[in-house]
N, C-alpha and C positions, 0 to 999 in steps of 0.2 A: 449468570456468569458474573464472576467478580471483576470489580474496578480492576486489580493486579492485573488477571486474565486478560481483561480490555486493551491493557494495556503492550504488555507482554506480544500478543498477537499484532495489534496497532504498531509495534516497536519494531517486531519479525517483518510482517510482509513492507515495510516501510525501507529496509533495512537489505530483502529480498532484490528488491527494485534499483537500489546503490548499488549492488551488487553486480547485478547484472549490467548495467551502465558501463562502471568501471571493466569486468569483463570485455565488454563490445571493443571499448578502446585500445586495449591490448590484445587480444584473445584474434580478432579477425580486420581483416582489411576490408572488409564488404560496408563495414558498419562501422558507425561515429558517436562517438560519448556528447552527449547535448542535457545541460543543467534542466534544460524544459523538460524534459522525456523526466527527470526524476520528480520535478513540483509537480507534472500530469497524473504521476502515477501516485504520488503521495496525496494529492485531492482526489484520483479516485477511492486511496483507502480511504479517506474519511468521509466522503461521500458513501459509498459501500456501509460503512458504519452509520451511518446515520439512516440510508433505509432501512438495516438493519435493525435499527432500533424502531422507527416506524412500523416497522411490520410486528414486532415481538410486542409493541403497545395496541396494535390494531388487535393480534391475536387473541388477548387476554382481555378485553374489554368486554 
């Protein structure tokens, strides 16, 4: 997978997650827009990526 690729994806599901955020605050009254909910879910993608790469280096060794 190329860096662009990486990033690209990295850029989308990051991007995914603002998304949805902003939604909750307008979109429904049940649910509240909170700045945390989007760092949570932006360390989970880079967290997610980085097993990710763990695993792709465990595999090929």
């Amino acid at each position: 997978m190329s860096k662009l690729n990486v990033a690209k994806v990295i850029f989308s599901v990051t991007f995914y997650g603002i998304l949805i955020e902003i939604l909750q605050k307008y979109m429904t009254e049940s649910r509240i827009f909170d700045i945390l909910d989007i760092v949570a879910n932006t360390a989970g993608v880079l967290l997610g990526y980085l097993f990710f790469l763990a695993l792709k280096i465990k595999t090929y060794e």
